[in-house]
C-alpha positions in Angstrom: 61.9 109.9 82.7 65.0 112.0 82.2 65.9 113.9 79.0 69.0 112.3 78.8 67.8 108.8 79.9 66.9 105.4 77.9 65.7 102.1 78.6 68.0 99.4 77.3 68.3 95.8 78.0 70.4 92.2 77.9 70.0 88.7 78.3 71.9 87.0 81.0 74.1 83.5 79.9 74.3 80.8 81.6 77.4 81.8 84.0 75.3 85.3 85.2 77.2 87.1 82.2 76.0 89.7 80.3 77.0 92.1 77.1 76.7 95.9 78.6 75.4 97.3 75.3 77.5 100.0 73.2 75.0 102.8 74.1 75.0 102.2 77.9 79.3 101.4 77.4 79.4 104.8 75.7 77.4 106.6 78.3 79.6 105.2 81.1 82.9 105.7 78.9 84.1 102.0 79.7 85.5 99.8 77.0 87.0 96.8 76.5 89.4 95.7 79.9 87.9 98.6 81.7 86.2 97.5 84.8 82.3 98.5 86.0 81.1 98.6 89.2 78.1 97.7 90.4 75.9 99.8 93.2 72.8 98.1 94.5 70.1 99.6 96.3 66.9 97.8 97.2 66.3 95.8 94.4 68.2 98.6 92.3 71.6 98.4 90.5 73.2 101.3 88.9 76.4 100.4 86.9 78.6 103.2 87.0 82.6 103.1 85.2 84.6 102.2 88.5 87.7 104.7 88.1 85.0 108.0 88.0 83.6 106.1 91.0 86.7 105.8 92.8 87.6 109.5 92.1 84.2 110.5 92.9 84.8 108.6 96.9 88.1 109.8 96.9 86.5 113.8 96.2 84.0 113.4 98.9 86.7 111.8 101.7 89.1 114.9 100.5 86.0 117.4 100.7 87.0 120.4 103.3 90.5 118.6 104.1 91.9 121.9 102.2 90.5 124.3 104.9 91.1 121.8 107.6 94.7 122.1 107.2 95.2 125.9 106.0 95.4 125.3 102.5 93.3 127.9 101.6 94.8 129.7 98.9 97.2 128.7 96.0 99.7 130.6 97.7 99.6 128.0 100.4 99.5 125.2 98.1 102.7 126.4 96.3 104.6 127.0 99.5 103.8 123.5 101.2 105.3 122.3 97.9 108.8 124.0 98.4 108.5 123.4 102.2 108.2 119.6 101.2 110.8 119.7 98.3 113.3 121.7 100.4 113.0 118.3 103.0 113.3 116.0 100.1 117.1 117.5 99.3 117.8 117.6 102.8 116.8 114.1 103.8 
């Protein structure tokens, strides 16, 4: 097992609910409101906090996209920025 990894556990209720407990809620950094997702795999689930899961597909659809379209330096971000400003005042 892991260094960083523990076993926990909870009891399902009636209506398939269950109390994620405060170790596991601190590792994911979700709390009350905040919403989980869960992946399955096989007969796997990994609970992961759904807005660093959303970033996380957003970062890998985005991966490269930089290069693709000449962005390659901060110089290049900076002057698509005034390009696209300069267009907002005109239009």
């Amino acid at each position: 097992m892991l260094a960083n990894a523990f076993v926990d556990n909870a009891k399902v209720m009636a209506k398939g609910q269950i109390t994620i407990p405060k170790d596991v809620r601190d590792v994911l950094g979700v709390s009350s409101g905040d919403r989980v997702t869960f992946i399955v795999e096989g007969n796997t689930v990994r609970i992961v906090n759904s807005a660093v899961y959303a970033m996380q597909m957003l970062q890998q659809e985005m991966a490269g996209e930089a290069e693709r379209t000449g962005l390659t330096s901060e110089d290049d971000v900076m002057a698509l920025v005034k390009e696209l400003r300069n267009e907002d005042e005109k239009g």
